[in-house]
N, C-alpha and C positions, 0 to 999 in steps of 0.2 A: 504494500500500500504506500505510494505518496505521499511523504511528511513535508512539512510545510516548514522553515527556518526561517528567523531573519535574517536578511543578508549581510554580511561586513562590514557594507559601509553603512547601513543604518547603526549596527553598533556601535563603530567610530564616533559615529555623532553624538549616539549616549554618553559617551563616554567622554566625548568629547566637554557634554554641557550636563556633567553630573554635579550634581551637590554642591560640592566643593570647587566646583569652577570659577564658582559666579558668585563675587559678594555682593547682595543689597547694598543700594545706595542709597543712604538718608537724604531727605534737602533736595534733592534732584526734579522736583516738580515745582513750578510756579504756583502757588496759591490761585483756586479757582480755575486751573488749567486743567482740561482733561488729555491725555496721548496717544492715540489707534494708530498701529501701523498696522498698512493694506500694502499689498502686493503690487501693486498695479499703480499709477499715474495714469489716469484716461487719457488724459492729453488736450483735449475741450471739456470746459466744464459747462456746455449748452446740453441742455438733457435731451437733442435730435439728436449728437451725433454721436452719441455711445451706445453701445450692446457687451458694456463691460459691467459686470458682477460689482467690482469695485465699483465704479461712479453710484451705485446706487447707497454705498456706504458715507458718501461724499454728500452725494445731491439731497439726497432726503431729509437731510439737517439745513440744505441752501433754500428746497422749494418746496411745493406744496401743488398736490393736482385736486382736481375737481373730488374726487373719492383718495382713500388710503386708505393700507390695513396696518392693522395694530400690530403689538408683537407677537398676539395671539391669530392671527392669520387673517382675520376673519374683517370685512368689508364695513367699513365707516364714511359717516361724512367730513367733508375738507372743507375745499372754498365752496364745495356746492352744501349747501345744509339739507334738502332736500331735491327727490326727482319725481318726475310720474311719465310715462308710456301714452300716446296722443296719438289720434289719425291712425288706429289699426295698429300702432307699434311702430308706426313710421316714422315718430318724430318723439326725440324725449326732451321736456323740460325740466330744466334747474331754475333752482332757484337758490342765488350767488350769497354767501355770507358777507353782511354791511363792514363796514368801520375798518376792512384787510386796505393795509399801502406795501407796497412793495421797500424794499430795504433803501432805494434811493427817495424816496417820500413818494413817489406812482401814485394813484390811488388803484387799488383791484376792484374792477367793476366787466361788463359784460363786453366791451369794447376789448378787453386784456384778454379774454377768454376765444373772439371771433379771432384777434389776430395769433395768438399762439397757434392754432388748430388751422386757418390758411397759410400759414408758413410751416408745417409740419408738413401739410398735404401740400403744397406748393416745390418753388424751384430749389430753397433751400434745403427743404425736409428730402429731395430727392437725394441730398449728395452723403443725406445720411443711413442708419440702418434700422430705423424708428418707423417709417414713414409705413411700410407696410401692414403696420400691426393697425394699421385706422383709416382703411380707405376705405372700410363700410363705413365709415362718413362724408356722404354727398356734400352738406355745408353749414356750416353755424351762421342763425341769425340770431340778432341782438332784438328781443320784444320788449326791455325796455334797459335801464341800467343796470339794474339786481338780476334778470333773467333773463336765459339766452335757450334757443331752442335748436338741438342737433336734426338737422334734419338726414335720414338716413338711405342711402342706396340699396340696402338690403339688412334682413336681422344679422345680429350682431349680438347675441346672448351673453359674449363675455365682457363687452364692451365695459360697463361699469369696472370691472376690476381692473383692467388696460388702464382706464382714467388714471389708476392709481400706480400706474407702473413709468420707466422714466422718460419715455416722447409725449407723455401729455400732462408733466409738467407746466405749471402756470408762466410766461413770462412777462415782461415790461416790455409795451410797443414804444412809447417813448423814446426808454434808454437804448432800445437796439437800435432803431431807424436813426437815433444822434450819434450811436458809437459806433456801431458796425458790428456785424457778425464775429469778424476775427478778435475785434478789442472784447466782446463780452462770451468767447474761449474762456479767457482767460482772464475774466472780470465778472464771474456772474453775480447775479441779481436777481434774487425770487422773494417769496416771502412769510418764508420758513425761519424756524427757531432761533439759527443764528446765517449770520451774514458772514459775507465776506471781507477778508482783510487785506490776504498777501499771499501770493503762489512763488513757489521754487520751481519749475519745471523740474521731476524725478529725484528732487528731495521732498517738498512739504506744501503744506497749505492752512493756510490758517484762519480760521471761522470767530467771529466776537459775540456775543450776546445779542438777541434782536429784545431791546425791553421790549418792544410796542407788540411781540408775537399775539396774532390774536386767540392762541390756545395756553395764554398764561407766559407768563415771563420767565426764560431755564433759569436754573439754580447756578451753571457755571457761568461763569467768567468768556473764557475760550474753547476752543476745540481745538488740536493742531494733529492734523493726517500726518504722517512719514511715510513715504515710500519704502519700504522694503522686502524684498522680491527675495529673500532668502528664508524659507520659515526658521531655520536652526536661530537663524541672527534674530528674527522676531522675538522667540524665546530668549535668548542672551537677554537682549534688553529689557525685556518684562522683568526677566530674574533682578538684571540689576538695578532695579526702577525707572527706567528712563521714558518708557511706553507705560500705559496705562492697561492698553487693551491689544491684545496683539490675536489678528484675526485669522492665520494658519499657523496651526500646531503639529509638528512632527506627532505621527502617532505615538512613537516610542519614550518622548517625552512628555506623555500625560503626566505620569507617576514622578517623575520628576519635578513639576511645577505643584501640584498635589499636594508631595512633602516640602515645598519650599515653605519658607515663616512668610511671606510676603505677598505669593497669589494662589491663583485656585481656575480650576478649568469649569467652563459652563458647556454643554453639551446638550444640543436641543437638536430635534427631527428637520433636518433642511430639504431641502428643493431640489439639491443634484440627485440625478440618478443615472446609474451606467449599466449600457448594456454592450451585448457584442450582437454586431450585424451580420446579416448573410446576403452573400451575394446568391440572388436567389434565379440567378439566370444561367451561369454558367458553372460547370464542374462538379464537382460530387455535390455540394453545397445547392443545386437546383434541386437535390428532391428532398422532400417533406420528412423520411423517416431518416435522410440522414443529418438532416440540423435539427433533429429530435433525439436522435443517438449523439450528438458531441454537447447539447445540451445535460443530457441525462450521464455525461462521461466527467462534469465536472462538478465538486463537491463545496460548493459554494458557503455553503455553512460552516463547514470548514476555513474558508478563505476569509469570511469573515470575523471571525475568533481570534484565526492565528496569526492571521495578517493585516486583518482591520481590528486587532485589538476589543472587537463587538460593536465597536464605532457605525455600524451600517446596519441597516435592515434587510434582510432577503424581500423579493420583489416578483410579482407572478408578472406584470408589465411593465414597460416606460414610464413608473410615478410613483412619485412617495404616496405614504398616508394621508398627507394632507390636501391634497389632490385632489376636485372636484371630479366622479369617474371613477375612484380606484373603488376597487371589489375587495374584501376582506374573505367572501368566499371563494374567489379564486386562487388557485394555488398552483404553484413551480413544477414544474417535471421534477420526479425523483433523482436523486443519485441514485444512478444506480448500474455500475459499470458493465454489469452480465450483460442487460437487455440493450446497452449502447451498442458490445460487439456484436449482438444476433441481429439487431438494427440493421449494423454494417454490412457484416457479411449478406443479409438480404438482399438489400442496395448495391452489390457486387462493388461495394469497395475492400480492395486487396491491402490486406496488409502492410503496413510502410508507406502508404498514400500519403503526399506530402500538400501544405496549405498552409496560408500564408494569412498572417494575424497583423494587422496593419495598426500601431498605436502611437498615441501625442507622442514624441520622443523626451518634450520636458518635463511628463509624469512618473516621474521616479516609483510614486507608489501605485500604481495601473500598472507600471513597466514589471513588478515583482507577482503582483497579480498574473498576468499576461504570463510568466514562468510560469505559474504554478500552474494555469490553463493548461498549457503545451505540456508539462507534462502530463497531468490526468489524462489530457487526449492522447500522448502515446502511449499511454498503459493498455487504450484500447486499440490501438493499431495505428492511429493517426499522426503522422508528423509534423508540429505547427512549427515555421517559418518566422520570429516577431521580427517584423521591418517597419523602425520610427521613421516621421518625418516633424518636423516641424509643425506645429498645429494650426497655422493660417494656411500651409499647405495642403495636411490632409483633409480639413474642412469646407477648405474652400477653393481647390483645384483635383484633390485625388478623388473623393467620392461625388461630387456634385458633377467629374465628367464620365465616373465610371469608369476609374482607371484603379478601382481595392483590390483587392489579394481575396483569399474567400473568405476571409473574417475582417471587420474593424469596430476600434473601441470606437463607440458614440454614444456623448457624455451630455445632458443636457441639463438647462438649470428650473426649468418650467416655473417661471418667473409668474406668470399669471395663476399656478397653482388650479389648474385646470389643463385636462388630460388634452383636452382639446389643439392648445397650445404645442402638446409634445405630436401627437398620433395626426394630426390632421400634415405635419410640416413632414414627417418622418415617413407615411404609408400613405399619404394620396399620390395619384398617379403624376407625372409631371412637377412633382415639387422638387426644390433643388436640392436635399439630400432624401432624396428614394430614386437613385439614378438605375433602379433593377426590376421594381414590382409594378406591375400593371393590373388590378384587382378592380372591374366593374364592382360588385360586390361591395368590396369595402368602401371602394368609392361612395355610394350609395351610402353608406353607413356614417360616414364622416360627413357629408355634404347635409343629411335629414338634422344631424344634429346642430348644425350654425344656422338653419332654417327654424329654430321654435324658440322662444322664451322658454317654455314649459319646464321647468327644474326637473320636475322627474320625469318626463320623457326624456328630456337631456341624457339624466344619469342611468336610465335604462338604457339608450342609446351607445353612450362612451364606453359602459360595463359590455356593451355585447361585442362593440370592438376590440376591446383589450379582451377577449374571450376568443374573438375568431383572429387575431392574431396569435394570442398563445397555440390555440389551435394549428395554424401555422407553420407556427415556429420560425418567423419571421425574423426575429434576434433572440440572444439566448438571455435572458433578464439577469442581470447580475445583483445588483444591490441599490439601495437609496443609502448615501451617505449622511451620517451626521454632522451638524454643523459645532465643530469643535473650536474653544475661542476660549484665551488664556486672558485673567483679568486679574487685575494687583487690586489687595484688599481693602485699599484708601477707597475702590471707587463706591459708590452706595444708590440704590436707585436707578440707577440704569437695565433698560432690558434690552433682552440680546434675542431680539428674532432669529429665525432659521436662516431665512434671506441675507443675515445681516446686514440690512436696510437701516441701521441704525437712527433714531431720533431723540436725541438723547434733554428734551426738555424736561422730565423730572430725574436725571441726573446727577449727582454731586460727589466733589473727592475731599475724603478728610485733610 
């Protein structure tokens, strides 16, 4: 049987940043200052032209949209206080919460609301990766100051929670038409908790108090991002106080930060979820019972234990728990190695049959995963191949022309927390990554359900395609990841969503 070890160099790391590595640093934080480092620098901080995980760590503290959700997942009102469904579901009205100004004194009214959402769907929103998620909106008119009415191209069931996602953030028509697109990159203005102050480009950025927020004035002082793209180094600096909240954590170092006297890890149900694809048009990988045998060849539960530390959840489809859509009674193909090889051999795949497992190359922990895949599959005759590339490469040149191997990781982060989001982009025909599957069928299935309001037709709907997909065997469902996020003890009040969407206005550090 296949044992599962940590690799070398994750233990280097341990070892690297144990106990006694790293003194606590007293004094190290500015009074009323809080410290997040995030991985990433967006690069613009206009909430059109990112599809980064980070900015929304960033943005959510600068802006505010029409709807948002709490930390607890679940859909609230923003600058809209209330909506209703008009003309058959063809047109929905808000109604704008009074007394909101934007961080440069704006006033937020129904004018700030037509022009954000024309320049989304306009020339600008084109050059970004936002613009798609809301072209079921035909056009916003303004019926009077406080109230603006969507008028809609077609239904759009998810649309409210999109409101709260980051292309339909609120902006200032004002300040962009006097500063320019480029100047308000890297100057935003919204009119969220706190504001802006001072960007570093790929070191920091620094956010001040908004008193005038109109959901209560934060407790802090500041906020200041760090870029750093290393998680080992994230932890260093957590250990040594210099970060508050450091938002990728080496699995290996949970236990280490755990026993430290200074922080502690928070550990909530996130939004990624990974699975492995199949190429379902060519090679052994085109029939049904043999991506049902290399499914059933790998011991997932396992991988999650000994190499996800328990950090993840097992998954019957493409989504977490939290997930509008997921089914709790459906359930994963077994391990189960015997009936993988009688699979095979059925399928008249020959023993030593080699396949090629295509993953991020900067995923170190997918990369150890993806081991232990290849093996389990040669135990039952199969020889995986793992060939990285670069991850703008393989998402956005190798699978979207049809150029994979017969397996690839794809990872998503189902932002809008509805299955929708993941299975309509991934399994309808013609989307840009399903460059293999042609399913009238499913088609129908994914198409009925962006067609009704109807909550529980919906989720009867979504449930029967995450059913005739597993049925499939269309990817082999691997895990939902947990959202792991190391926080030093001073900080108090703060809540740590899965998304980590951060908003930290009842916040405070001792």
């Amino acid at each position: 049987m296949f044992s599962l070890k940590k690799t070398a160099a994750a233990m280097s790391v341990a070892l690297a940043l144990g106990a006694g590595a790293l003194v606590p640093l007293s004094g190290a934080h500015a009074a009323g200052t809080l410290t997040v480092a995030i991985t990433q620098d967006a690069g613009s901080w206009d909430p059109i032209d990112t599809f980064v995980t980070w900015w929304g760590s960033v943005g959510s503290n600068i802006y505010d949209g029409l709807t948002m959700r709490g930390a607890d997942m679940k859909l609230q009102p923003a600058l809209a206080t209330s909506w209703e469904f008009l003309d058959n579901n063809t047109r929905i009205r808000f109604k704008l919460r009074q007394g909101v100004k934007f961080h440069d004194g704006e006033p937020f009214d129904a004018n700030a609301v037509k022009f954000t959402f024309e320049r989304l769907l306009g020339q600008e929103g084109a050059k970004g990766p936002q613009r798609s998620n809301y072209t079921s909106i035909d056009k916003v008119e303004v019926v009077d100051a406080q109230t603006v009415d969507f008028v809609m191209k077609r239904p759009d069931p998810v649309l409210l929670t999109k409101l709260a996602g980051y292309g339909a953030m609120i902006v200032p028509p004002k300040y962009i038409q006097e500063k320019g697109d480029a100047y308000f990159n890297e100057h935003p203005v919204g009119t969220g908790p706190f504001k802006f102050v001072d960007y570093k480009p790929k070191v920091s950025l620094t956010l001040a108090r908004n008193d005038d927020y109109w959901g209560g004035k934060p407790k802090l002082d500041q906020v200041v991002y760090r870029f750093i793209a290393e998680p080992a180094t994230q932890v260093a600096e957590l250990q040594a106080g210099r970060v508050d909240i450091a938002t990728v954590i080496p699995l290996n170092l949970i236990a280490t930060i755990d026993k430290s006297s200074n922080a502690h890890v928070v550990s909530t149900s996130g939004p990624v979820t990974i699975v492995v694809r199949f190429d379902t048009a060519h090679g052994i990988t085109a029939k049904r019972d043999v991506r049902r045998a290399l499914t059933m060849a790998v011991d997932r539960d396992a991988i999650i234990k000994q190499l996800l530390l328990g950090k993840a959840k097992p998954i019957a489809s493409f989504q977490g728990d939290l997930s509008f859509g997921y089914d709790p009674a459906l359930k994963p193909l077994p391990f189960n190695p015997a009936e993988a090889k009688k699979l095979l051999a059925a399928a008249g795949v020959k023993p030593g049959e080699a396949v090629q497992l295509d993953v991020r190359g900067s995923d170190s922990q997918f990369r150890e995963v993806a081991q232990a895949m290849a093996a389990y599959m040669q135990a039952v005759g199969v020889k995986v191949t793992i060939k990285p590339y670069e991850t703008p490469v393989l998402i956005n040149d190798i699978i979207p022309q049809g150029k994979t191997g017969a397996m690839w990781q794809n990872q998503w982060g189902g932002w809008t927390y509805d299955y929708d989001n993941t299975a309509y982009l991934m399994y309808h025909s013609g989307e840009k990554w399903n460059p293999y599957d042609k399913d009238a069928k499913l088609d129908a299935m994914l198409e009925a359900q962006r067609n009704t309001y109807d909550v529980n037709e919906r989720q009867k709907t979504l449930r029967a395609v995450a059913a005739y997909v597993a049925d499939q065997a269309l990817d082999l469902p691997m895990y939902a990841l947990d959202t792991v996020v190391g926080v030093n003890n001073r900080v108090k009040g703060a809540d740590i969503p899965g998304d980590i969407r951060f908003r930290f206005v009842n916040a405070s550090v001792e």
